[in-house]
Structures are given as C-alpha cells and as structure tokens.
N, C-alpha and C positions, 0 to 999 in steps of 0.2 A: 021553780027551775030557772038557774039562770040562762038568760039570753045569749046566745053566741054573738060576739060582738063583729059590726061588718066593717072591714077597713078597706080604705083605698088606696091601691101598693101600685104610683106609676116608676115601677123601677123595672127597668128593661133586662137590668143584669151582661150586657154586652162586657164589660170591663171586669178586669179581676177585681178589684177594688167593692165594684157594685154585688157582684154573684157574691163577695162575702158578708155585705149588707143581708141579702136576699136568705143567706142561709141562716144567720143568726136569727133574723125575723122571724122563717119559718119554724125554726128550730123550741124557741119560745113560744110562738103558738099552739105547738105538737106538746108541750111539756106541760103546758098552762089550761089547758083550756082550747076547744077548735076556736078558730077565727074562720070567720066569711072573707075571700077578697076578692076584693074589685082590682082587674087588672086591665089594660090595653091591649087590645089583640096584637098579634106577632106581625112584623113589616108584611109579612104577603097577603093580609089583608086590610092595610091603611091605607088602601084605597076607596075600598068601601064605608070607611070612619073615619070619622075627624071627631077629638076630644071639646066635649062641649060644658062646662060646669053646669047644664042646666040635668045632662045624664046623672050628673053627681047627686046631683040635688033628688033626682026622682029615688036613684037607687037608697036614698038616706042612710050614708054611711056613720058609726060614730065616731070615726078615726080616719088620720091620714101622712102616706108616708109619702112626700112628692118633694122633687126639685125645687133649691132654694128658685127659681126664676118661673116658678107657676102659683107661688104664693098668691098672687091676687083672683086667680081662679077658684082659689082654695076657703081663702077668710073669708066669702062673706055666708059659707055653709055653717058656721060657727061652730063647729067642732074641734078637737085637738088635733094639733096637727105635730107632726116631725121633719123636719127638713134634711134634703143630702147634698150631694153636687154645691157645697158652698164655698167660693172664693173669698170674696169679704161680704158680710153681711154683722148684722148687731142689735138686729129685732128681737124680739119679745119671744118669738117662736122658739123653741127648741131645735138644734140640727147639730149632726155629726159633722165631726172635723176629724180630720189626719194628723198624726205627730211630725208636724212637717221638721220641726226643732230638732227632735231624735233621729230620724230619716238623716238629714242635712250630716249631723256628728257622726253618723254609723257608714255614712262613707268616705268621712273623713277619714277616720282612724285604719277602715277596711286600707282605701289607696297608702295611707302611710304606713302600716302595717308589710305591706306588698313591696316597699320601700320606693316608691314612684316619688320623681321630683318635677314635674310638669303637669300641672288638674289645670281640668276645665270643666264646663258646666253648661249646657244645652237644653234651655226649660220653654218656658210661655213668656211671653214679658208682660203680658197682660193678665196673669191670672195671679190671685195671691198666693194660695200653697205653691204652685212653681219658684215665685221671687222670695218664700222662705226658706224653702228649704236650699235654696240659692244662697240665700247671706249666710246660715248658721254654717253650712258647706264653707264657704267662701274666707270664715272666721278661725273655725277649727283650723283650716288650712296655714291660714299666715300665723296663725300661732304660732304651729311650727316651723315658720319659718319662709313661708315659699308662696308664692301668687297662685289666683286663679284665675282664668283668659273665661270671659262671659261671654256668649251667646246672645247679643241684645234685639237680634229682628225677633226672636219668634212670639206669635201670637197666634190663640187656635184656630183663630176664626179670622182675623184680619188680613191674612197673606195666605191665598191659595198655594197651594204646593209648587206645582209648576213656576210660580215667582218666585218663591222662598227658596226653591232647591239649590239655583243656583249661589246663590249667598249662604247657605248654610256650605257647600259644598269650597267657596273658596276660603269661609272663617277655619274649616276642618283641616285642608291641604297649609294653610296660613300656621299650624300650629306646630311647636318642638316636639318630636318624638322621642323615645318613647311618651303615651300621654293616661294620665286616670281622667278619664270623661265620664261625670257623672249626669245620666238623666232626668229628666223633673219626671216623669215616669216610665213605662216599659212600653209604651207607646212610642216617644218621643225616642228611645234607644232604637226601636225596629228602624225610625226614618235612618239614625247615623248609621246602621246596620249595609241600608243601602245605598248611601255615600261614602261610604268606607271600600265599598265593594266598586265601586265605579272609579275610585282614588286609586287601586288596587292598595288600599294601605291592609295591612295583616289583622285581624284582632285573634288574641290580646297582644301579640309583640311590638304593635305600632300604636296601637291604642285599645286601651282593655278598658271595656263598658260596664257602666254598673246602671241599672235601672230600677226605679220606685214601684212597688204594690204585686210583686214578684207573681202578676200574670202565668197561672200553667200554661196557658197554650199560647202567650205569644214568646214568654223565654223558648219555653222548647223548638218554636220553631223556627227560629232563631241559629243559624251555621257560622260557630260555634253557639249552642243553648246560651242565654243569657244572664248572668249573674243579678239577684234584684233584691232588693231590701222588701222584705216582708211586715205589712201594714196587717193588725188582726182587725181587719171589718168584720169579722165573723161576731168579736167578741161584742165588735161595738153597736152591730145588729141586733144583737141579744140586750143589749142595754137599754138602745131605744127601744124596742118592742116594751120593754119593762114597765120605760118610763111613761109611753105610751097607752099603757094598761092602767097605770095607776090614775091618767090625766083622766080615761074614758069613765073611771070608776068615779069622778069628783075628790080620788085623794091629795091631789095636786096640781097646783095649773099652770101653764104655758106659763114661765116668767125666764125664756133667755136661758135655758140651761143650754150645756154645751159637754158633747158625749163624745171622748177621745178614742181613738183606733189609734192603737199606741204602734211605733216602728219594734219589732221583736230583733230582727237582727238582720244578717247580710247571707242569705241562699249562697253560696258562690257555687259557680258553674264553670264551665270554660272562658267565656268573655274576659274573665278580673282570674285566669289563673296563669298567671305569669310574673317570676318577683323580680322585680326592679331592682335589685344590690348588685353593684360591682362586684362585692369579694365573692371567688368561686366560695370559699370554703363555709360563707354566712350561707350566701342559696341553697349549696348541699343541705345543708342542717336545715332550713327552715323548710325545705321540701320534705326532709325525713321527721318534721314535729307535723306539718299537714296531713302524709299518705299514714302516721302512726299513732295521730291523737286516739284515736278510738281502745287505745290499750293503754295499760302501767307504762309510757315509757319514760324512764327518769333521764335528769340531765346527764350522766355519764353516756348514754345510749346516743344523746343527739351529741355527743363530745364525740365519739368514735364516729360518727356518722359527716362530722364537719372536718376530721383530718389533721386535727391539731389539738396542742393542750387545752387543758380545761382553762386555763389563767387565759393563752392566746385567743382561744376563741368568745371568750367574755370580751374579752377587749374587742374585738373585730364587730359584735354584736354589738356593743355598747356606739361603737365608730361609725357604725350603719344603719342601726333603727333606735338606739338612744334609750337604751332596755337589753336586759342580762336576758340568757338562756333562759333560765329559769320562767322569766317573764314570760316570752312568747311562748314557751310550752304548755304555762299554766292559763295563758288565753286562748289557747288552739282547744285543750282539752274542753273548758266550758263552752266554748261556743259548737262542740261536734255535742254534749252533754246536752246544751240549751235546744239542739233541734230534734234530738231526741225526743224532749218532753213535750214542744212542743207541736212535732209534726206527724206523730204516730202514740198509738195508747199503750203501749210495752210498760209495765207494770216498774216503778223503781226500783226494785228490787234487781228485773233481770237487768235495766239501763246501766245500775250497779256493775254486775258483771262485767259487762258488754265492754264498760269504759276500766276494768283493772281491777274494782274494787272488791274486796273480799265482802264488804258486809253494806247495808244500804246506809247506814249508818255512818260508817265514814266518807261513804260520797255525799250524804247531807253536809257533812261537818266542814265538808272541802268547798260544795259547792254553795252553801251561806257565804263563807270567810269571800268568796270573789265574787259573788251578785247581791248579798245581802239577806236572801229569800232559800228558805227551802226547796228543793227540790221539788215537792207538792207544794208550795204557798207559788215558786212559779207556773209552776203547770194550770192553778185555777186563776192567775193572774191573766195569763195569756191566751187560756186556749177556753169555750165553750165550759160550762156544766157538765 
C-alpha cells in the first residue's frame, strides 16, 4: 500500500496570488492521492511558536513548498523541494513565477483600448516581477506612441508607509489627468486607492486603476471595486504539486524548472470603466459594444448606436483607437467569451448561446480564428482539471 506522502506547505495563503497556489496544491492532492501537510499555525498563535527546521526534521517530511527566502532552512533536509514568493532567483530548485510579460501587455492594450493618453505605473522598485511587469507595461505603451510617468520610491520593505505616503501622494497630484495607473499588484492599487481619496481626485474620471492577481476581497472592497488582471496560480498550483509528486517518486529531480501562472486577461470592474475618447459618437458605440458583447451584436447595431454612417463612424474609430468597429467588437466579444470559460463551468454549449451563437460549433470556429485555441483547448489551458 502506498505511503501517503508528508509535505511541508509554509504558505500562509493571505494574498490572492497565494490562496490560488494553495488551491491548486490541495486540489491535486484530493485528485491524486491524500497528502499529509505540515503547516504553521494561524497568527494568533505565533506566539507560542517560532519555525525551527529542526521541527522539520523530526516531523520527516518528503516534500516541500516554502518561500523562495527560507530555502536554506529547507536544503539541508534533503528532500524536493518547490519554491514561491520569487523576485530574482536562478538555483537549482524548482519555483513558480508570474507572467509578469503578459500582465505588463494586457494593461497595456486594456488602458489603450479605453482610449487613455497619460499611463503610469506604481510598483516596488526593488522587487523583480514589480520592475517587469513595469518595462513590458512601459513598452507596449510607447509603441503606441505616448510615455509612462514611473513611480521610482517604492520598495516593500524599505520605506515604511508613513514616509512613503507622502512622496507617493505628491508623484500622484504631480500627474496629467485623465490618467491609466497601472499597479505592480492589487495591493499596491488599494495604497493609490487611499491617496486618491485624500487628493480628492475621482476614480475612474481622474484616474482609473488597474491592479495585478485580481485579489476577490481586496478589488471588492475597494469604492469603486477594483479592475485587476487575473494571474491562474490555481493552474500553477496544480503544476507544482505535479511536479512535486513526481521529484518525491525519484521520477525527476530538482534541476531549475520554472512553473508559469500565466496572466488570463483584464477583470474590468468599475476603477478602468471609463473611455477616454474625445468623440461623443466613438464613446456611444464603444459603451454600446461593452453593456451588449454578451449577444449577436453586429457592426450595423454599434453604427445605429454611435449616430452616424457606417463609412463616418469607421473613420472616427480608426482617428481614435486606430482599429475599425469591427475590431473592437470582435475583442469585446472574446474577452466577455474568455471569462466565461474561464470563471464559471457553464457547459460550451450554453456559453454558445449565452454569446449569439446558434450552434457550439460556430462559436469554436470564431473563437480559434481570434485566440488560436478552442474554446475547450482554452478552458484546460487556464482553468484547474
């Protein structure tokens, strides 16, 4: 009979990011095989404990999922190990990383899509996913055409609040309005959340926030709820436990692999719902392709809806986001299609419906042609077994 394997899981799970580590891990323990884990008790009673690697030792785990910055606690139990919470690192260990790359582009496209001409960007400066997903952000940007105003104090640990605030607070008042401020996560959005409100600047009219690892309870509570790019740690939880599994088995050993929690797409919420275009007649339209993606609506429907011919309002759309109706209609639709699949188990078939289509059939064939991926090929891409 095989042995239940014990591991040792110091993940606290406080962050959105971590609880989708957490689920994924448990997830593949519950589907594979029980696991044993070893965890740290809950804050109200780490008074009475302090983490000592010789407890490790006695508990004799044969696995382990801890913080890239406890590794040396960890290696000399000689077991496999997984790493999370990694900045820069490039040892031998195995550890999850973030699509900091994808993150960066998807609020790019998100802010100029909304048609905003002022980005900024408010991260860590001393962490490395913060100062990636800063440049790729910062790239995408001047592509098209226009700067990004950086955020250079912040560090997470280096400047307590009370010093920081005020500097964060005159770089914020310092900036052109209207602004797309993107956050290195949903953390760092709640801080502008509260310098916004002390500025009395508006969100989103004065600056519409986007934040990273789309946090449920810190976007929601968040006045207005917070718009946030969605990281699948769930999926990448599920990975490492895998990879995990196979280290504890002897099918494979620690050599440096690296397990992506890909960026899925852009939650939008109230914070980032406000479109930056001059012309009345583009805004009409692109709020009536927003409030109507979820149905057949074709481009005659957003031409009646923007108030002018079909020839006038291509060109007005072409003048102001640099893409035909058409375009944005058929990105509005997949991405209300892409959270579909991935936010709830609704069967493709009714998703089908749901979005126009008569048969599930044609919403594959539509939605390959603009992501590449079947509608089931993305659904197991992104979302859990």
């Amino acid at each position: 009979m095989r042995k239940a394997p014990r591991v040792a899981l110091l993940l606290q799970a406080t962050r959105g990011f971590d609880r989708g580590l957490l689920t994924g891990i448990v997830r593949y323990a519950v589907l594979h095989g029980s696991w044993t884990f070893y965890r740290p008790p809950h804050s109200y009673l780490r008074a009475q404990w302090r983490f000592a690697p010789k407890d490790l030792e006695a508990w004799k785990p044969d696995g382990a999922f801890c913080p890239v910055n406890q590794l040396d606690k960890f290696t000399p139990l000689g077991v496999p190990l997984v790493a999370y919470d990694v900045s820069e690192y490039s040892g031998p260990v195995p550890a999850v990383l973030s699509d900091d790359a994808k993150a960066g582009k998807l609020a790019a496209e998100h802010f100029l899509k909304l048609g905003h001409r002022h980005f900024a960007f408010c991260g860590y400066g001393s962490i490395g996913w913060s100062r990636r997903r800063c440049e790729v952000f910062r790239t995408a940007v001047e592509e098209a055409g226009f700067r990004v105003e950086v955020y250079r104090l912040g560090g997470r640990a280096q400047i307590p609040w009370p010093k920081e605030e005020p500097a964060l607070r005159e770089w914020l008042h310092s900036l052109p309005k209207p602004l797309g401020l993107l956050c290195a996560n949903d953390d760092r959005a709640e801080s502008v959340f509260e310098i916004c409100r002390g500025l009395g600047l508006g969100i989103p009219e004065d600056v519409s926030v986007l934040g990273v690892d789309n946090d449920q309870y810190v976007c929601q509570m968040q006045n207005p709820p917070l718009s946030s790019i969605t990281m699948a740690s769930d999926r990448a939880g599920y990975e490492a436990a895998a990879l995990l599994e196979r280290m504890m088995r002897g099918d494979e050993s620690m050599a440096g692999q690296r397990i992506l929690a890909p960026a899925t797409g852009v939650v939008e919420r109230q914070s980032t719902s406000v479109l930056m275009v001059g012309d009345p007649h583009v805004r009409s339209a692109l709020r009536f392709i927003r409030e109507n993606a979820t149905w057949a609506t074709q481009v005659s429907d957003v031409v009646r809806a923007g108030e002018l011919s079909h020839r006038a309002l291509n060109e007005r759309f072409q003048a102001e986001l640099g893409c035909s109706i058409k375009t944005q209609l058929a990105g509005a639709r997949v991405a209300y299609i892409s959270r579909l699949l991935i936010e709830t188990t609704t069967p493709i078939q009714e998703i089908a419906q749901m979005a126009g289509y008569e048969h599930d059939r044609h919403l594959s064939r539509y939605f390959k042609r603009s992501t590449g991926l079947t509608p089931a090929a993305f659904r197991r891409k992104y979302t859990l077994p």
